[in-house]
C-alpha positions as a printed NumPy array, in Angstrom:
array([[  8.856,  13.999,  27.665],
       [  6.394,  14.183,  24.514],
       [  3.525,  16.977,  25.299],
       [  0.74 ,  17.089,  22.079],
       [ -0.897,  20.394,  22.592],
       [ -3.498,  21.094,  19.611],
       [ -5.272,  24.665,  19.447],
       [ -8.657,  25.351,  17.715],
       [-11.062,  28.468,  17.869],
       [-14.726,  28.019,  17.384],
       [-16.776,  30.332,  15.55 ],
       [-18.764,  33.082,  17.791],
       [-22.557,  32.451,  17.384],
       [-23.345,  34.045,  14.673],
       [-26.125,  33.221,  11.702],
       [-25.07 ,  30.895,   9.673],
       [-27.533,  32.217,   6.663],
       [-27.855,  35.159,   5.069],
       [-30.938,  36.772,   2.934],
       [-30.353,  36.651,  -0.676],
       [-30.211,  39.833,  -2.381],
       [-33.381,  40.675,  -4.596],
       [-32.697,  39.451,  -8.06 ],
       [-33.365,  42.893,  -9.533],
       [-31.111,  45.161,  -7.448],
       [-27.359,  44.289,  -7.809],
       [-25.27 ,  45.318,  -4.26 ],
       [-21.984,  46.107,  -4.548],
       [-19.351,  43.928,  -2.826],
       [-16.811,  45.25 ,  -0.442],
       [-14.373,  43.17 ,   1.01 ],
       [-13.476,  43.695,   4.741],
       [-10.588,  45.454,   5.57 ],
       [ -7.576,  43.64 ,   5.826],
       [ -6.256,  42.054,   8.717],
       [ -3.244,  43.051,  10.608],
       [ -0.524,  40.818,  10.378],
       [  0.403,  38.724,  13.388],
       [  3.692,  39.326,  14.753],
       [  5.441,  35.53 ,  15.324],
       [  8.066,  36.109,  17.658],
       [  5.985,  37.855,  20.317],
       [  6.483,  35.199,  22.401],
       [  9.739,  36.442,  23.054],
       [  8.267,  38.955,  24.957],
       [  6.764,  36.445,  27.292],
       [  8.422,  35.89 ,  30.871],
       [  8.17 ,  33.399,  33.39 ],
       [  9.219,  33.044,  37.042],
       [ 11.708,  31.12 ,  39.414],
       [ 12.748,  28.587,  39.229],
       [ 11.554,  28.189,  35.543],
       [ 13.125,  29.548,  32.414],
       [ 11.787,  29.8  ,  28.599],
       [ 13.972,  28.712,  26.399],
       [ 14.172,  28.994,  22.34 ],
       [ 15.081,  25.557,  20.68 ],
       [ 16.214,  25.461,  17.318],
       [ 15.756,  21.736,  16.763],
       [ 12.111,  22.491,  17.488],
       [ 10.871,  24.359,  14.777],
       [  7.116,  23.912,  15.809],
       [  7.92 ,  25.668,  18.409],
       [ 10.697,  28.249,  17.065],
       [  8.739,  28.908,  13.934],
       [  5.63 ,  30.54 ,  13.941],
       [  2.799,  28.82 ,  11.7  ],
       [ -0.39 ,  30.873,  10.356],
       [ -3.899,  29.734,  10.156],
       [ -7.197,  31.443,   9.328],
       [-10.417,  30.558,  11.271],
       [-13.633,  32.292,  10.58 ],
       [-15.249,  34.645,  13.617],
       [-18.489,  36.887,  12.661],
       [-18.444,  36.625,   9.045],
       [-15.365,  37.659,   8.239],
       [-11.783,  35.667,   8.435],
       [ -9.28 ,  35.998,  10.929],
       [ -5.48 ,  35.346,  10.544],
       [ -4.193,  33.872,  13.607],
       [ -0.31 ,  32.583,  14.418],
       [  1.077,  30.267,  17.122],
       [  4.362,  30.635,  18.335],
       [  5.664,  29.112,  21.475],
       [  9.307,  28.243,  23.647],
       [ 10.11 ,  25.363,  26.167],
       [ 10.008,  25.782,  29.231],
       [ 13.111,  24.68 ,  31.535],
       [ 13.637,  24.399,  35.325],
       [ 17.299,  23.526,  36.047],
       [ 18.313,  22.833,  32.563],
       [ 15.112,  19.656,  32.207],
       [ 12.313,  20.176,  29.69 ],
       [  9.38 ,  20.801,  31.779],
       [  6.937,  21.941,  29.805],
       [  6.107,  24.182,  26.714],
       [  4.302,  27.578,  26.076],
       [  2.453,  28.459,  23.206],
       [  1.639,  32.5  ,  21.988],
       [ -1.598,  32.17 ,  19.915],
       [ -2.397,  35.617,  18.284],
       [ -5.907,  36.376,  16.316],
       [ -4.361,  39.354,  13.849],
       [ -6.892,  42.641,  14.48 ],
       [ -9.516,  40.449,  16.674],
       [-10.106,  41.839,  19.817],
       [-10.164,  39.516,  22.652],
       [-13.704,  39.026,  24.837],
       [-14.501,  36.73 ,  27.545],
       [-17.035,  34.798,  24.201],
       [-13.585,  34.467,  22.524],
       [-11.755,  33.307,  25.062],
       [-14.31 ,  30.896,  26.064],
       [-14.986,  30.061,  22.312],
       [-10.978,  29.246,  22.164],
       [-10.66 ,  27.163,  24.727],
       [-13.669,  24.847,  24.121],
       [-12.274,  24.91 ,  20.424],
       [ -8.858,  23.857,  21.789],
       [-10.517,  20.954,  23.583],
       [-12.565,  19.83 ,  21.218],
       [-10.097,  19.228,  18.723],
       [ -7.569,  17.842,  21.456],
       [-10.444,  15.723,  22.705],
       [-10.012,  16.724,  25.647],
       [-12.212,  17.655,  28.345],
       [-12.19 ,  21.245,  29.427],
       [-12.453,  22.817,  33.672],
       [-12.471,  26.759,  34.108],
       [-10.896,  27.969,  36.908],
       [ -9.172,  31.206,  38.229],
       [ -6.111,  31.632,  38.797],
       [ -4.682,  34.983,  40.557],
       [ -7.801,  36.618,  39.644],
       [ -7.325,  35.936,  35.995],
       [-10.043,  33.473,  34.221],
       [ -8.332,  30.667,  33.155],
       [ -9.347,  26.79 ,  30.966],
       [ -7.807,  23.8  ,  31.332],
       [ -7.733,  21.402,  28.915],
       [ -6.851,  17.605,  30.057],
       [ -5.878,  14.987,  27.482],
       [ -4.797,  11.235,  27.679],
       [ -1.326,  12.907,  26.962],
       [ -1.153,  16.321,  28.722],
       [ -2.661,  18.945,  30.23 ],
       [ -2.747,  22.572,  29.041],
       [ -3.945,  25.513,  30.303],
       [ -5.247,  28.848,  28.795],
       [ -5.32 ,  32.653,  29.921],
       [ -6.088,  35.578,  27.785],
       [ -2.824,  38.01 ,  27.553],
       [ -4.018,  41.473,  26.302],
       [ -5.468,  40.266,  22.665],
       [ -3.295,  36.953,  22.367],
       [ -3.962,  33.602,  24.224],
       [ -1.227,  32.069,  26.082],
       [ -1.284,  28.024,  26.436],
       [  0.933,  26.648,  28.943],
       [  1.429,  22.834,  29.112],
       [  2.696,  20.15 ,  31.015],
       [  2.654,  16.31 ,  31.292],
       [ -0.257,  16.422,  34.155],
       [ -2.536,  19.066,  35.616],
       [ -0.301,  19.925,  38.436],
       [  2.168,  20.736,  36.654],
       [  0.289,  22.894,  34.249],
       [ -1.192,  24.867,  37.003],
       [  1.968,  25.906,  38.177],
       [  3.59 ,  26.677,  34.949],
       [  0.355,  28.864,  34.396],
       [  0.546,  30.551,  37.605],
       [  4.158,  31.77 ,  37.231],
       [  3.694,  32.723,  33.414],
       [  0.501,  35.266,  34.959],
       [  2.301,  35.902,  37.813],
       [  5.796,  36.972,  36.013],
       [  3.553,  38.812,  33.168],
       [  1.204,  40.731,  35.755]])
C-alpha cells in the first residue's frame, strides 16, 4: 500500500507590514524567547484500539525518525517536528499515524483550522470538517489517500489510510483509545 501524507501550517492572520521605526530614534532589538524543543518520539506515547496496533518500523525512517521544520505563526517562528508509526491490524499495513508537534505554540481552534487547510493545500487536497466523538476533526482527501486530523493536547495527530473509510475509523479508535 503507498499512502503520501504531506503536512503544512498556514500562518494565523496576522499583518503582514509593520511601521518603520522613525529614522531618528534607534529601538533596541530583542529577539523572542526561544522555543522549546519538540520532543520526537512522543508518538510513542500514542495508543490505538482493537483490532489495530501501532507499530515502529525501522526500514521506515520517515516514519521512525522525527524531521524538524520551522513555519512562521504571529511574527515570530515556530519549530515544529513530525513523527509518526504504522498502523497494523492482524500483522497487514493498514495505515499510518503521524505526531506533528509546534514546540511552545499553544494549540487553538485558528491553529487547528489554520493546520489543516495548510495540510490540504499543500497535499492538494480538498478538505471536510467533521466531528468525531465530540472531538473537531479535518479530513483531507487526495487522489492517493485520505487523512484525517484531531488536535491532541498541543500536538496534531494525522491518521491516514488508502480511502476515507478507512481513515475515519483509524481516527475514531486513535481518539477513542487516547480519550
Amino acid at each position: 500500500m503507498a499512502l503520501l501524507i504531506v503536512a503544512g501550517c498556514a500562518n494565523s492572520t496576522s499583518p503582514t507590514g509593520s511601521p518603520e521605526p522613525s529614522s531618528t530614534s534607534a529601538r533596541p532589538s530583542t529577539p523572542p524567547p526561544p522555543l522549546a524543543s519538540p520532543t520526537p518520539r512522543a508518538v510513542a506515547a500514542l495508543k490505538i484500539g482493537d483490532p489495530y496496533v501501532l507499530v515502529d518500523n525501522p526500514k521506515n525512517r520517515s516514519l521512525t525518525e522525527a524531521f524538524s521544520f520551522r513555519f512562521d505563526a504571529d511574527g515570530r517562528q515556530v519549530e515544529s517536528s513530525m513523527s509518526g508509526r504504522e498502523i497494523r491490524q492482524d500483522g497487514k499495513l493498514v495505515g499510518l499515524v503521524l505526531l506533528l508537534e509546534f514546540g511552545d505554540l499553544k494549540m487553538t481552534p485558528a491553529i487547528f483550522d489554520a493546520a489543516a487547510h495548510g495540510a490540504a493545500d499543500s497535499a492538494k487536497g480538498q478538505i471536510a470538517f467533521s466531528t468525531i466523538l465530540g472531538k473537531r476533526v479535518a479530513f483531507v482527501t487526495t487522489t492517493d489517500a485520505t487523512f484525517g486530523l484531531v488536535s491532541h493536547g498541543d500536538t496534531i495527530v494525522m491518521v491516514g489510510g488508502p480511502t476515507g473509510t478507512d481513515a475515519k475509523a483509524l481516527l475514531t479508535s486513535v481518539i477513542q483509545a487516547n480519550a
